[in-house]
N, C-alpha and C positions, 0 to 999 in steps of 0.2 A: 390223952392230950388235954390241957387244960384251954380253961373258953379265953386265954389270949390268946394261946398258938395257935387257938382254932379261928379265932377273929384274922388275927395275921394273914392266918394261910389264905381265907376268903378275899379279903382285901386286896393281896396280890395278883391273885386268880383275874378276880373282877378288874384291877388294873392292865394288864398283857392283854386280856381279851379287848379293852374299851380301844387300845392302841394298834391292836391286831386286825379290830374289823374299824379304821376309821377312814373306810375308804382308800382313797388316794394320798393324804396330806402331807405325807411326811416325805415322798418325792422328791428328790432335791437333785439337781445338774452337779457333775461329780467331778467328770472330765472332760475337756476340748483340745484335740489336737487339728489346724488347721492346712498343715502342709508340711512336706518333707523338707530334706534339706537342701535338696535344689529348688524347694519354693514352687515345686508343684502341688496343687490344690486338688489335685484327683483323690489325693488319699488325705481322709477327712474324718473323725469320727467325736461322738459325741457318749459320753458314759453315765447313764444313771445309777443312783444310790437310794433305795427305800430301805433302809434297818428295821421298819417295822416291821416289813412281811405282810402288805395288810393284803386285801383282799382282788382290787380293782375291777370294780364292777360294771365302770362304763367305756366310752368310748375315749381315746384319749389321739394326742398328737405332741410333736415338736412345735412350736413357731418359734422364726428365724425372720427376725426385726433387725434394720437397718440401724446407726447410731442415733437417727430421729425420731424412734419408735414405731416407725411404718413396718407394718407384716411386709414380707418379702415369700413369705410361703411357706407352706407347714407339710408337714412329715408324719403321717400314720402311725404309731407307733398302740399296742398292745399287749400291754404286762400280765402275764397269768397271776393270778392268785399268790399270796403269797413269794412275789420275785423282792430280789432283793438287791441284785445287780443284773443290767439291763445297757447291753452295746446297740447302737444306733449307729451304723460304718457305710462307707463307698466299698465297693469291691476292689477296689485298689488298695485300701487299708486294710481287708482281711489278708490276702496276699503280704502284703507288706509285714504286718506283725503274726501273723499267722493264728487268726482268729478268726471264729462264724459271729458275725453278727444276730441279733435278736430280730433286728428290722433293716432294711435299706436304705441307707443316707440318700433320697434324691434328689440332692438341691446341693447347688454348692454355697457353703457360710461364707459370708463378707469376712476381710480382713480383720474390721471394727466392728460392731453389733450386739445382739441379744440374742439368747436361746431360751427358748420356756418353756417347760410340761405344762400340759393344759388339758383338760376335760372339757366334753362336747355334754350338757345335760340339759336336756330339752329345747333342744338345738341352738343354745347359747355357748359360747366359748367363756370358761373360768380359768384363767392364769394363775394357777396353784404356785412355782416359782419360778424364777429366774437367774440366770447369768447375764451381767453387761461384759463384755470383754472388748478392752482398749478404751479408748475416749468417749463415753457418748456422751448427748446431748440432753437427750428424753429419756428416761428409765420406763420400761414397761411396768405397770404398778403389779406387782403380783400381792393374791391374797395371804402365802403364807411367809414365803421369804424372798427378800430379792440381794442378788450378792455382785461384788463388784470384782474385777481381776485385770492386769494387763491382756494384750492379748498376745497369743502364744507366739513366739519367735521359730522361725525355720527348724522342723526335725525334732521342735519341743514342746509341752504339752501345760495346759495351765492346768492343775491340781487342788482340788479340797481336801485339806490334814484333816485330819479325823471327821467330828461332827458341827465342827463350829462355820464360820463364815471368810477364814483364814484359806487362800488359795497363794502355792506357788508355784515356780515353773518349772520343770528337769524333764528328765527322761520319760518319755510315753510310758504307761502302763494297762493298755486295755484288759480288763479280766483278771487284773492282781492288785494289790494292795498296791495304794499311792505312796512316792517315795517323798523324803523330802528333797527341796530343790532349794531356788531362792526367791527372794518377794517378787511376788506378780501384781505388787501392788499399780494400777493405772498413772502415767504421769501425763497433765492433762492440763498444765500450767499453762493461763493467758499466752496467747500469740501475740508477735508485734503487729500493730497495724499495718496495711501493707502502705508502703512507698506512694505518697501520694503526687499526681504530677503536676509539673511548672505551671503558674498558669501562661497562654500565649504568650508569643512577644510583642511589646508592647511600644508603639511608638515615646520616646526621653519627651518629655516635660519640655516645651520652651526656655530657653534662659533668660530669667529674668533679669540678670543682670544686661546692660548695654555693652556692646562691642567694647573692645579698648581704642580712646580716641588715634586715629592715622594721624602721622606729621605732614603739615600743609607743602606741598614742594615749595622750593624758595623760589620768589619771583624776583625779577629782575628790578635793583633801585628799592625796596624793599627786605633787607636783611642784618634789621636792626641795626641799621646807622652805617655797613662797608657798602660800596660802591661797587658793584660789581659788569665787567665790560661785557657788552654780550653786544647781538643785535639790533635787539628792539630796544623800545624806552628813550626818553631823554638824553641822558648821559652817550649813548650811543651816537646819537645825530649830531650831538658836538663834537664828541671824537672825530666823526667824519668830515667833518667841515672844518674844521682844524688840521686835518691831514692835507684835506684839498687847497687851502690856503699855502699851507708850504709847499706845495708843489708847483701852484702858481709862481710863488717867488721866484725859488729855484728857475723856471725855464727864465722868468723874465730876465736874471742876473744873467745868464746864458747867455742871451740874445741882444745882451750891452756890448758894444767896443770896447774894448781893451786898450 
């Protein structure tokens, strides 16, 4: 063997091993399936993905954070040495798909929210990565990766293609290789604001303008120049006195001989 294929060979060697013992890192959230397809939550499961194999030496957990990044509560979970895929289920999802779980899902996951592998190392919590799935608001900062996905639709599962940061959605696969589906990409687009209300009601503004003027009623003797008979007034008291005159006449001629 010449001293490059022997450099080669060492160099490889020292590479697998550096990736093989680097603890925990390479951990990554793989799959989320939240409910069937009647939308019941009982069956629930969560799938890890280590490719490295590495060692895990310490203590480890789920946390299940709300869309605002608030813990919601965490999940014990314990990877031997060397795992490489790692189911975290309700017993309703083993049953369901016909699989043993690694660990015991004991919590039920929000609709919207965050899932994280985490390490417990001297009695601090380290959020090695994460999944957001659906809308959130707060991302969990994780230190190695943090990935974003819709969240999962009834009966359907949100999916990591290979090794990148690309998740879509199809058919559940606990325990077998992830199929492809379609984007699970989060749609998370501005809300309208809501409907804001009247304000009270409110007494109309006075009218500034003046009434419109009323027509004076006509008064008697005043109606621009006609003469009009009524009772009262002037004109009245000589009609009647005028009347009374001829009536006078009248009886007196009456009461002449013939």
């Amino acid at each position: 063997m010449t001293r490059k294929a022997v450099f080669i060979t060492v160099a490889a060697t020292a590479l697998v091993s550096s990736r093989a013992y680097a603890d925990e890192h390479h951990m990554r959230i793989n799959e989320v399936f939240l409910a069937g397809n009647n939308g019941d939550d009982a069956s629930q499961f969560v799938e890890l993905i280590d490719r490295a194999a590495e060692p895990f030496p310490e203590e480890y957990q789920l946390g299940i954070y709300d869309p605002a990044g608030d813990l919601l509560g965490t999940v014990p979970v314990d990877p031997p040495p060397g795992t490489i895929a790692f189911l975290v289920a309700t017993a309703a999802a083993e049953t369901m798909f016909d699989v043993t779980a690694d660990a015991p899902l004991i919590m039920t996951m929000p609709d919207e929210g965050q899932v994280c592998f985490e390490t417990l190392e001297e009695g601090e919590t380290v959020i090695i990565s994460c999944l957001a799935y659906g809308c959130v608001d707060s991302m969990v900062d994780a230190v190695y990766a943090n990935y974003e996905s819709a969240s999962p639709l009834d009966g359907q599962s949100v999916q990591r293609q290979g090794s990148g940061s690309l998740f879509e959605m199809g058919r559940p696969t606990p325990g077998r290789g992830n199929l492809h589906g379609v984007s699970a990409e989060p749609d998370c687009g501005a809300q309208p604001p809501p409907d804001e209300e009247p304000p009270p009601d409110e007494e109309p503004p006075p009218d500034e303008q003046p009434p419109p003027d009323q027509e004076e009623p006509i008064r008697d003797g005043d109606d621009n120049g006609c003469q009009v008979a009524g009772t009262d007034g002037p004109a009245a008291g000589l009609a009647l006195l005028a009347l009374g005159l001829i009536i006078v006449r009248r009886r007196r001629r009456g009461d002449s001989p013939r």
